[in-house]
N, C-alpha and C positions, 0 to 999 in steps of 0.2 A: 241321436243316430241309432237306427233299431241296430242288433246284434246281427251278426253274420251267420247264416243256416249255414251247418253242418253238413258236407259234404256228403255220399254216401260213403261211410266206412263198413267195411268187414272186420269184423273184431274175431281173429283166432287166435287166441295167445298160446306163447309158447307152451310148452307141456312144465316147463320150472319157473313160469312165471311167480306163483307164490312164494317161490324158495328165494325171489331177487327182493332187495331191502325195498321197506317203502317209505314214503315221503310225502309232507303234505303239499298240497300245490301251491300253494303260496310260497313256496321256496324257489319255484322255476322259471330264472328271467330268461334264460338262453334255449335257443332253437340252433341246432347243428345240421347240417346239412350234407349228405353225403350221396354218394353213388355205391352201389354196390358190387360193382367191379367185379358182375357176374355174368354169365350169358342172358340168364331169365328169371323168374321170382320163385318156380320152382327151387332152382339152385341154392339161392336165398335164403329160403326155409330154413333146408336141409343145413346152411351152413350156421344159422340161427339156432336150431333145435341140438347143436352140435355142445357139450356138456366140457367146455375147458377146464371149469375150476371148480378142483375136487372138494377144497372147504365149502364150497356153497352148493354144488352141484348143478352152475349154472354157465352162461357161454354168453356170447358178443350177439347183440340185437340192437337195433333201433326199436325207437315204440311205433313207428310208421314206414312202410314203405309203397311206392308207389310208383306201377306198372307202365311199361310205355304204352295203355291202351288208356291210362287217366286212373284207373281204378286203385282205391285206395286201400290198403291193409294195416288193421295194427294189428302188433303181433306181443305190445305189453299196455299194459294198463299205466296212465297218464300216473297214478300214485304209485306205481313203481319203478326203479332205479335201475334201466336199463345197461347194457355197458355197452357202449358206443364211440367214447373219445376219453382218452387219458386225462386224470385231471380235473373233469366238467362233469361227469354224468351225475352229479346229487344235483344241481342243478342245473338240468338241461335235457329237453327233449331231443331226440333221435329221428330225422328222415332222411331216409334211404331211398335217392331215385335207381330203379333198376338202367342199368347201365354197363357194356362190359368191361370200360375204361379201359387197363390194362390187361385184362385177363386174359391168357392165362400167365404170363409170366410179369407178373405185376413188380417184381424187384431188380427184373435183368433192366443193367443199360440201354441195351438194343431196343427196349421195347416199353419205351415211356412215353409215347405219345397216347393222349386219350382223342380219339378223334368222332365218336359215337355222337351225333350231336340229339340232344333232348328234343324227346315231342314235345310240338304243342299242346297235346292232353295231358303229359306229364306237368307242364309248367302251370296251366290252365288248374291243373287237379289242386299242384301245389301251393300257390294262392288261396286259392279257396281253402285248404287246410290252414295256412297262415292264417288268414282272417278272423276263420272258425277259433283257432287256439289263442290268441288274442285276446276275444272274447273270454272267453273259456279261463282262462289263465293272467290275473289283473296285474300281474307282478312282471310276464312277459315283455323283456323290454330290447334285447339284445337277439342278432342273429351272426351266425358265421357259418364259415365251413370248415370242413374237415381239416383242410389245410392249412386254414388257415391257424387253428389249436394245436395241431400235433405237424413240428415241423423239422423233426426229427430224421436225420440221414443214417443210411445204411450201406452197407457196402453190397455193391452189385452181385446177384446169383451169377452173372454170367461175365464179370471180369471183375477182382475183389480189390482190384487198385482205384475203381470210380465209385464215389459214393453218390446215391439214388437217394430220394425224400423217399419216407417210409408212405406216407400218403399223400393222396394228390388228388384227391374228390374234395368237391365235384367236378374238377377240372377247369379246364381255359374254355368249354362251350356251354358254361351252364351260365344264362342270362343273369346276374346279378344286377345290371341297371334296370332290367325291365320288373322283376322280383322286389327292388328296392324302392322302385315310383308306385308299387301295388300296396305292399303292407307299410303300417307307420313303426319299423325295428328300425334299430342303429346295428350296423355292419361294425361286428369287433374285428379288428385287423390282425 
C-alpha cells in the first residue's frame, strides 16, 4: 500500500515552541483529539501563544489544529512535547478541531451542551491527517479524545453544589464511527 500524501499543512509554531521538551517519534502511539472550545482559530492562537508555565515559559497547544474551512495548522513540531492532555502528552499527538463547544462559559452547569456540529471539511481534513500521521509515525497505534483521558469533575462556575466534567471535547457530535471505519487506530476508552 503506497503512503498516504500529506495533507496541506501550514506550519507556524508557537513562538516557545523550542523551549517545549523533545521526543523522538518512535515514542508516539496516541493521537488525542480535541475541540477548541473557541469561537475561531484566531482565538486559538492567542490562547496557544498564551505562556502559563513559568519554569519552562511555555503554555497549552496541540501540534494541529484544524479549521472549520478543512484547512490545516500546526502550531508544534511532531518531535516536540506539546501540552494538550494531563498525563499523555510525551506520548501523544494533539488535534484541535476549531469548535465553540462550550464557550464561553465552559464550566457553568447551565451551559454544557456542545451542540456546534463539525464540517465536513473539518472531518474530511482530519482523516487525511490521520492517515498522513500513520504513515509518518510507525509506532501510532491508539486514538482517543479529550474525554475520554482527562475525566476529571469540577464544581460548577455557576452553582458549586453540581459537579461539571472538566472536559468534554470533542463532544457528543464529533463522528467517531465514521473517523474509526477511515483510519486503522484502536479507540482507548
Amino acid at each position: 500500500m503506497s503512503p498516504s500524501p500529506a495533507p496541506p499543512i501550514a506550519f507556524d509554531p508557537l513562538p516557545y515552541q523550542e523551549r517545549l521538551d523533545a521526543r523522538s517519534l518512535d515514542t508516539i502511539d496516541l493521537v488525542v483529539i480535541h475541540c477548541t472550545e473557541l469561537p475561531d482559530l484566531a482565538m486559538a492562537r492567542r490562547f496557544g501563544e498564551e505562556v502559563l508555565y513559568e519554569t519552562s515559559l511555555t503554555g497549552n497547544s496541540g501540534h494541529f489544529y484544524i479549521d472549520r474551512d478543512g484547512s490545516v495548522h500546526q502550531y508544534v513540531a511532531l518531535d516536540r512535547i506539546a501540552h494538550h492532555v494531563r498525563g499523555h502528552n510525551t506520548r501523544a499527538v494533539g488535534i484541535e478541531l476549531v469548535n465553540r463547544g462550550r464557550y464561553p462559559d465552559w464550566l457553568a452547569a447551565s451551559h454544557q451542551a456542545m451542540d456546534e456540529p463539525y464540517t465536513p471539511a473539518q472531518i474530511d481534513a482530519l482523516i487525511a491527517l490521520l492517515r498522513w500521521l500513520q504513515d509518518e509515525l510507525p509506532s501510532l497505534r491508539s486514538i482517543a479524545g479529550h474525554e475520554d483521558l482527562d475525566t476529571t469533575e469540577v464544581r460548577a462556575t455557576d452553582d458549586p453544589d453540581v459537579l461539571v466534567r472538566r472536559k468534554r471535547d470533542p463532544g457528543p457530535l464529533f463522528p467517531w464511527e465514521r473517523i474509526m471505519a477511515a483510519v486503522g487506530l484502536v479507540r482507548v476508552p
